[in-house]
Biotite code that builds the C-alpha atoms (Angstrom):
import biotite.structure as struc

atoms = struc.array([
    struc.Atom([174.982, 45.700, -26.209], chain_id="A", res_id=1, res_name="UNK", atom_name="CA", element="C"),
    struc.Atom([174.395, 45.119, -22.734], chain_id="A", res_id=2, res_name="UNK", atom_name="CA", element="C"),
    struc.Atom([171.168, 44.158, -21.486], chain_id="A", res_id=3, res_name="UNK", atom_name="CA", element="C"),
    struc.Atom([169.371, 45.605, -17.995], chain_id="A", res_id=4, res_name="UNK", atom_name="CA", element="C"),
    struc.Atom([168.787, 41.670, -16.793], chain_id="A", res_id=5, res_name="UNK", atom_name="CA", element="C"),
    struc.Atom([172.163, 40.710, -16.900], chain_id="A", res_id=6, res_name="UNK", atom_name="CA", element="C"),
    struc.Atom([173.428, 44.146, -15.254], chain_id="A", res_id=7, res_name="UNK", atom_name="CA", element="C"),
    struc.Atom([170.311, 43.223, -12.070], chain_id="A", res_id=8, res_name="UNK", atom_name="CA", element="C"),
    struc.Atom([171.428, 39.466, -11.778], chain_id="A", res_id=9, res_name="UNK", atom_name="CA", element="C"),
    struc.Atom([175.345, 40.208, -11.435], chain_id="A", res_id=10, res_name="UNK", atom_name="CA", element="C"),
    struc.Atom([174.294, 42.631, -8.595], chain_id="A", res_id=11, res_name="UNK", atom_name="CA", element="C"),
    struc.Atom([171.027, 40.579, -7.071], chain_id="A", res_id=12, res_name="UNK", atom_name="CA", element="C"),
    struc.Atom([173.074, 37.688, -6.142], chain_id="A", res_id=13, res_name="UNK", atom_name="CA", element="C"),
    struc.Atom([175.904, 39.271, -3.920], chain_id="A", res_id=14, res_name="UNK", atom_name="CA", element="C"),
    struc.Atom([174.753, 40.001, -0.375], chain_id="A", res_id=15, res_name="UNK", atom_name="CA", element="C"),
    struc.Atom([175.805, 43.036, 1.231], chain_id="A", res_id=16, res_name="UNK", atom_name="CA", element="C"),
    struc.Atom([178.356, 42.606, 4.414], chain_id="A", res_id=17, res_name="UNK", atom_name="CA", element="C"),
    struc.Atom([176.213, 45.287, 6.040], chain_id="A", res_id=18, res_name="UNK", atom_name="CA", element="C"),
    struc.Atom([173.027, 43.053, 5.900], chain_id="A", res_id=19, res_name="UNK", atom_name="CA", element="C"),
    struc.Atom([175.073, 39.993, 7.011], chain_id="A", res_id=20, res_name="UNK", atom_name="CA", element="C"),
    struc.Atom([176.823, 42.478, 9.944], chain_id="A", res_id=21, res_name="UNK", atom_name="CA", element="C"),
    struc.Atom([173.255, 43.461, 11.079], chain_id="A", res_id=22, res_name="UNK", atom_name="CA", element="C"),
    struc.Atom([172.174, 39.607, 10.776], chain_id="A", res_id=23, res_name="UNK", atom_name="CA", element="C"),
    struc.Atom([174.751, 38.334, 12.895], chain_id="A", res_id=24, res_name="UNK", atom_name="CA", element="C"),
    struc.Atom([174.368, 41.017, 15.369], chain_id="A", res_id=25, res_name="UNK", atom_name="CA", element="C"),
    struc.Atom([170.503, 40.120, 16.239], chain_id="A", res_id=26, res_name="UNK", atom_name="CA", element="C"),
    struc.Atom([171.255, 36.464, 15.956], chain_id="A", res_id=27, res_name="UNK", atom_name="CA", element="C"),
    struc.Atom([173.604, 37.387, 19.084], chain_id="A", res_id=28, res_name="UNK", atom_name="CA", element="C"),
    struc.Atom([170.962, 39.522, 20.473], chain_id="A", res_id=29, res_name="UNK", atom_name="CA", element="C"),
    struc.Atom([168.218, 37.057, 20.758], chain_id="A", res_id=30, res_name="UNK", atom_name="CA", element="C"),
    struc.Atom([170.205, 33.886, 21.788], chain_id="A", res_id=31, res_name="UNK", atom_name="CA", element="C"),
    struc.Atom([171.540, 36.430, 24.474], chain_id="A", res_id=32, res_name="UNK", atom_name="CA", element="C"),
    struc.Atom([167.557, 37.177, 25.493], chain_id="A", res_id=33, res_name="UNK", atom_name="CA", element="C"),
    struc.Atom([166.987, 33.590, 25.372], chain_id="A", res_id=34, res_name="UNK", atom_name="CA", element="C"),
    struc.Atom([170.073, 32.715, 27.883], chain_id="A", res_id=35, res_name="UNK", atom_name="CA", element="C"),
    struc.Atom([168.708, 35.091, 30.239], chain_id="A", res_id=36, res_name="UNK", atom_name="CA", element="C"),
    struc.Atom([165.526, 34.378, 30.605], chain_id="A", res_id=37, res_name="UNK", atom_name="CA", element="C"),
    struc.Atom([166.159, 30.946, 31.391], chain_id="A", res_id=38, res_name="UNK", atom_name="CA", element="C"),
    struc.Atom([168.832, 31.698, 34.012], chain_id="A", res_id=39, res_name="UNK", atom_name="CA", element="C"),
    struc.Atom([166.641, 33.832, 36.229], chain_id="A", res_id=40, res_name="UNK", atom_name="CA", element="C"),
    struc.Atom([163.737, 33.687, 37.413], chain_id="A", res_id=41, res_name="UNK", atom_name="CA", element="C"),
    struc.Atom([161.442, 36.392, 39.336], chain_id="A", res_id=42, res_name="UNK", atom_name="CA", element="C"),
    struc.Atom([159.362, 35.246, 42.200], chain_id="A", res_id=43, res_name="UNK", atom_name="CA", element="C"),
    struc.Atom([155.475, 36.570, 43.652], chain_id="A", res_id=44, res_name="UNK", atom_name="CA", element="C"),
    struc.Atom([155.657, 36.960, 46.985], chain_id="A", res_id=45, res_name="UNK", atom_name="CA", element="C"),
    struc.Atom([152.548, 36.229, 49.900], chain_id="A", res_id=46, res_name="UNK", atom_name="CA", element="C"),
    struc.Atom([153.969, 38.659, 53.327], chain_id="A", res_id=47, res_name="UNK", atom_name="CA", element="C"),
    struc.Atom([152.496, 37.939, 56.110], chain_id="A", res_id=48, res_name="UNK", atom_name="CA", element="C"),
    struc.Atom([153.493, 39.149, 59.420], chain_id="A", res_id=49, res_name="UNK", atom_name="CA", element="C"),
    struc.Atom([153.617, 35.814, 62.183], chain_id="A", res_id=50, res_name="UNK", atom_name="CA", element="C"),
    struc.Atom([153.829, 35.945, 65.362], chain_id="A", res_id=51, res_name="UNK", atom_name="CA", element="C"),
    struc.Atom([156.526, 33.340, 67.404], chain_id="A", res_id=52, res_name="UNK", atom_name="CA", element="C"),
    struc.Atom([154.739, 31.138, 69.886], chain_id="A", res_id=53, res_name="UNK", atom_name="CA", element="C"),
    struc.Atom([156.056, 27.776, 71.259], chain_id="A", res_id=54, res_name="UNK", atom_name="CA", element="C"),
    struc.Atom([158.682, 26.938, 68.728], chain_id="A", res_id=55, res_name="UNK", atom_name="CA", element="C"),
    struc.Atom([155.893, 27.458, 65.729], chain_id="A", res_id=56, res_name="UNK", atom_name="CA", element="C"),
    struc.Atom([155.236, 30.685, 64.389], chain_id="A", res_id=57, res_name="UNK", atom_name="CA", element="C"),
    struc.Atom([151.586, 31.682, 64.163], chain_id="A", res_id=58, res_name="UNK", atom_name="CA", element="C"),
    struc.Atom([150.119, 33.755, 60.418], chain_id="A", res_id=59, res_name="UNK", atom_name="CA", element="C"),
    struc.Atom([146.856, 35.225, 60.395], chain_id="A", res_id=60, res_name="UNK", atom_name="CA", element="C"),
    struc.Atom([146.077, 34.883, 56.809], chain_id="A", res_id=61, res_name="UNK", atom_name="CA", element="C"),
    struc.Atom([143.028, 35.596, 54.715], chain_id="A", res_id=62, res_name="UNK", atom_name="CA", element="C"),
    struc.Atom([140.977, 32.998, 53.891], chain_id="A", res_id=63, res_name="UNK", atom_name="CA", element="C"),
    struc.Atom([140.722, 32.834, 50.167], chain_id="A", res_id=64, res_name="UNK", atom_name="CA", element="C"),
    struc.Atom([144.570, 33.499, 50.656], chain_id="A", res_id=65, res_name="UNK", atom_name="CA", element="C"),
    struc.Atom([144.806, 30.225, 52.396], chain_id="A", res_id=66, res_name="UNK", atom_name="CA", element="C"),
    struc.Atom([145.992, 28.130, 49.378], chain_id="A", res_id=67, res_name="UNK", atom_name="CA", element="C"),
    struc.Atom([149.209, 30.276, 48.800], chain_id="A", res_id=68, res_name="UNK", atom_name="CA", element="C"),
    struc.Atom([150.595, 28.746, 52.584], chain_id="A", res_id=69, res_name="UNK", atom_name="CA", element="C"),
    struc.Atom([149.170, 25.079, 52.112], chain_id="A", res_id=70, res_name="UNK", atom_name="CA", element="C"),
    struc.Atom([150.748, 24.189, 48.257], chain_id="A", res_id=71, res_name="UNK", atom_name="CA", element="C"),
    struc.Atom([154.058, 25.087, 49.222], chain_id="A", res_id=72, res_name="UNK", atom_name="CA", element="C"),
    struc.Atom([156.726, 23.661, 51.660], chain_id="A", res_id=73, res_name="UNK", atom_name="CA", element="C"),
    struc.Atom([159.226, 26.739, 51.646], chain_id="A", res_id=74, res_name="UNK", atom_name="CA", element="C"),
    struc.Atom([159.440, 30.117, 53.361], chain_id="A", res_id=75, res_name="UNK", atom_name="CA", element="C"),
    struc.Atom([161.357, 33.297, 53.880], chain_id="A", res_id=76, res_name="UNK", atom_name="CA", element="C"),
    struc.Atom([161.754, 34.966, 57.100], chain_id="A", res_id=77, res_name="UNK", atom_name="CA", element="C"),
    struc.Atom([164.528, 38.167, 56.871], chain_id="A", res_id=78, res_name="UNK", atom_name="CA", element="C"),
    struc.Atom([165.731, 36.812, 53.545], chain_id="A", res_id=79, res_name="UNK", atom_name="CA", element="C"),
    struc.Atom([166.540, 33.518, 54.580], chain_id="A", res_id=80, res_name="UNK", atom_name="CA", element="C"),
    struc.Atom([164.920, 30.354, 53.154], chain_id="A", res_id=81, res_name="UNK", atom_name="CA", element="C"),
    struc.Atom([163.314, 27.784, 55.467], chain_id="A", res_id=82, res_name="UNK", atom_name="CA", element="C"),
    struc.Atom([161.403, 24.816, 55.393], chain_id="A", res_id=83, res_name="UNK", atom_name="CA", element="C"),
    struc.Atom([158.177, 24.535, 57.134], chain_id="A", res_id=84, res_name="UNK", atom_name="CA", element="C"),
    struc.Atom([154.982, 21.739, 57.509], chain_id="A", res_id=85, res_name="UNK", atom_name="CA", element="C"),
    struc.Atom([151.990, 23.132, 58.547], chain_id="A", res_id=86, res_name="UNK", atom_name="CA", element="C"),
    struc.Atom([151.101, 22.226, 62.404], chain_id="A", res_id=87, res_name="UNK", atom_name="CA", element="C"),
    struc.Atom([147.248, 23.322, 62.400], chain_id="A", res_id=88, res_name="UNK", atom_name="CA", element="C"),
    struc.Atom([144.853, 25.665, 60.982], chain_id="A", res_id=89, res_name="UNK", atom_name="CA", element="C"),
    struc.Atom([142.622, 26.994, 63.274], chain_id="A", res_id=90, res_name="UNK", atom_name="CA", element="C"),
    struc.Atom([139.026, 26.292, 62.362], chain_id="A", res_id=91, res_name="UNK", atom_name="CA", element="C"),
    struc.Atom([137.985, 29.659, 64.265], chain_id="A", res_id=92, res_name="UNK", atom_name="CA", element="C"),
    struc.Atom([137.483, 32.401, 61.994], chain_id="A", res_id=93, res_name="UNK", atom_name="CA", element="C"),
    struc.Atom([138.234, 35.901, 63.082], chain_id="A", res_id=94, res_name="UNK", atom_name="CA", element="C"),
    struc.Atom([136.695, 38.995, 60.822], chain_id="A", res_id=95, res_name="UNK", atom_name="CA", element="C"),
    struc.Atom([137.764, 42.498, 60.293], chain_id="A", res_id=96, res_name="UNK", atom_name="CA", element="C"),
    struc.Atom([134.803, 44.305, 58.864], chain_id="A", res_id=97, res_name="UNK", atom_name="CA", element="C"),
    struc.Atom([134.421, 42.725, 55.665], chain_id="A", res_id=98, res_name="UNK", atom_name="CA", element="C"),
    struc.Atom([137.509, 40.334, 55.706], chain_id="A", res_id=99, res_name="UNK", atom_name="CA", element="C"),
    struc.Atom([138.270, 36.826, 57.117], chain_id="A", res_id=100, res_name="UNK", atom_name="CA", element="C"),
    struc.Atom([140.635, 35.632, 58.734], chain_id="A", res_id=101, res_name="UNK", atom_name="CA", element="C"),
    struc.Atom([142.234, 32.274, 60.060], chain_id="A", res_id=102, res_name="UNK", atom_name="CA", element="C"),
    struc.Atom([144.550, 31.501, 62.097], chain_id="A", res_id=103, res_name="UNK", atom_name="CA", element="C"),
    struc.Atom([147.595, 29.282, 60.859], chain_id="A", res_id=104, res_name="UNK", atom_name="CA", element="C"),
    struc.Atom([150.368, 27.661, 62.761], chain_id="A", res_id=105, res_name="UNK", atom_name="CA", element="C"),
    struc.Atom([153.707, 26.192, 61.252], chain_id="A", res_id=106, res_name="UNK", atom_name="CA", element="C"),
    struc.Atom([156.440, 24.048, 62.397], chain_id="A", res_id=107, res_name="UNK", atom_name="CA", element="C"),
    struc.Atom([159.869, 25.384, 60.840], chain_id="A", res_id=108, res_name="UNK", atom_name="CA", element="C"),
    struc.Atom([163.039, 23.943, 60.566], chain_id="A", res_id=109, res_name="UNK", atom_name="CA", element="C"),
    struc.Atom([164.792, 27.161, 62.222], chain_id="A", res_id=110, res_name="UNK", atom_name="CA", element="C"),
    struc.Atom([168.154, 25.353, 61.013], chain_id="A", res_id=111, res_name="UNK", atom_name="CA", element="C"),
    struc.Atom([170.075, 26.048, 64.595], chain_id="A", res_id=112, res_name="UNK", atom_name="CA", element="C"),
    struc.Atom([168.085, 29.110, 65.176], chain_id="A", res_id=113, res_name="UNK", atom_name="CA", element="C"),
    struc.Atom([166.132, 30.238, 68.158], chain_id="A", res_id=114, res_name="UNK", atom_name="CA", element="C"),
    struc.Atom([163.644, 32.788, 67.658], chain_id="A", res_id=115, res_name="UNK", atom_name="CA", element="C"),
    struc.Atom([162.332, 34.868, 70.854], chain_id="A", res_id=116, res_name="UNK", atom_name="CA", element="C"),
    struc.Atom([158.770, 33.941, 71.889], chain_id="A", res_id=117, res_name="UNK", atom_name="CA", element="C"),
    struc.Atom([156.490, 36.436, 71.220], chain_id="A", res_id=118, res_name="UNK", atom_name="CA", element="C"),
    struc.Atom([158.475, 37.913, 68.359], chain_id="A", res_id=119, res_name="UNK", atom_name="CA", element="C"),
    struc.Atom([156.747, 39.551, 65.669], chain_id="A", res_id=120, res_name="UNK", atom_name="CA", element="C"),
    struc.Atom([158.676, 38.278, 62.062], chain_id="A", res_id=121, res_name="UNK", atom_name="CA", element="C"),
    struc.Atom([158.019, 38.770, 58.745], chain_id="A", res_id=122, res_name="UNK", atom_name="CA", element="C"),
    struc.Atom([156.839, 36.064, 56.783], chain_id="A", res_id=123, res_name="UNK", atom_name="CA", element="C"),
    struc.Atom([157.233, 35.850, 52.629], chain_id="A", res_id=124, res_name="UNK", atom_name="CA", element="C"),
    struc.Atom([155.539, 32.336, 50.815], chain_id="A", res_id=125, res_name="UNK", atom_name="CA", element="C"),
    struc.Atom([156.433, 32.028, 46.864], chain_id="A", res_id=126, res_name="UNK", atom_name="CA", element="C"),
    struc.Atom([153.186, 32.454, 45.376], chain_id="A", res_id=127, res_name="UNK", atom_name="CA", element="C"),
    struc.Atom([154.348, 32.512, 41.370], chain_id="A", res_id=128, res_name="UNK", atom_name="CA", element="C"),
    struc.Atom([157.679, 31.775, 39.655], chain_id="A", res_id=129, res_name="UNK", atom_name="CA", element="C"),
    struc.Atom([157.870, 33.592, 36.398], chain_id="A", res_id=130, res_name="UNK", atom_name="CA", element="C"),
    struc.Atom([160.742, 34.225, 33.914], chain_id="A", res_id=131, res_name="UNK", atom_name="CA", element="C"),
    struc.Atom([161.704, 37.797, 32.603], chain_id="A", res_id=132, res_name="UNK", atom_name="CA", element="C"),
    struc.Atom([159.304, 36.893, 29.374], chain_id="A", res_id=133, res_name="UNK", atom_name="CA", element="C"),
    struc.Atom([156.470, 36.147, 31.411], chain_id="A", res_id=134, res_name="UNK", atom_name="CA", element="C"),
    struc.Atom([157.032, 38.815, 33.838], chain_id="A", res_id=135, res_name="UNK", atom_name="CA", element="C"),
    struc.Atom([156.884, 41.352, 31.199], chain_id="A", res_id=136, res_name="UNK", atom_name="CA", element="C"),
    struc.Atom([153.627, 39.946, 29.844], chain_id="A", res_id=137, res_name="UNK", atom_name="CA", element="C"),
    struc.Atom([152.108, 40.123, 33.275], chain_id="A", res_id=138, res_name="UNK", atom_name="CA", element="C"),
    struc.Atom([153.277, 43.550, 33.151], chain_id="A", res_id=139, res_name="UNK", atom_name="CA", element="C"),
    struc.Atom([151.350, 44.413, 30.017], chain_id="A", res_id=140, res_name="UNK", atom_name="CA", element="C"),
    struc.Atom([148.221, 42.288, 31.067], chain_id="A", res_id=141, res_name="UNK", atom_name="CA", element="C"),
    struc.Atom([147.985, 44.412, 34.640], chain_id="A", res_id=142, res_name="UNK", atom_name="CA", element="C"),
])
């Protein structure tokens, strides 16, 4: 007579190809998730609108917003990326009802560009460099 523990133990040991289908499947997924978010990379942006003067170009920026120009070295002006050193900061402070402002100016490498004095330009620093993982968690946080 057959017993029911040898009839569970022939059947308990063979895997089903379905569960070894799905298993591959999210093994693919998740080394695919982890590929991408080490390949790109989303940036925070500081815009500021500058102003052309002299061969420098001259940002008004906050002044708790001050740190996001000094820590960095790079810069985007109409999508192109440029190196700058900061000439001066101007220790005049200008207000706008509650807020304060300074006055910045920056030496850029224009990299054979001339850019018309007086020329209003819009100015982008990298504030934060996240990945896709991180991003989403800011997301959620708010």
């Amino acid at each position: 007579m057959l017993h029911i523990n040898d009839y569970l133990l022939k059947y308990q040991r063979k895997i089903p190809k379905i569960l070894f289908v799905w298993l591959l499947f999210f093994t693919f997924i998740i080394i695919f998730l982890i590929l991408m978010n080490h390949c790109f990379k989303f940036h925070s942006y500081y815009q500021v609108q500058g102003i052309v003067k002299n061969n420098l170009v001259s940002v008004y920026t906050l002044v708790e917003d001050l740190n996001n120009i000094t820590n960095h070295n790079t810069l985007y002006i109409e999508d192109e990326k440029y190196s700058y050193t900061i000439d001066s900061i101007k220790e005049e402070i200008i207000t706008n009802n509650t807020l304060f402002y300074k006055e910045v100016l920056l030496n850029i490498d224009l990299k054979d560009k001339n850019f018309i004095d007086n020329n209003i330009v819009k100015v982008r620093f990298i504030v934060k460099e996240m990945t896709i993982f991180e991003y989403i968690i800011d997301l959620i946080r708010g």
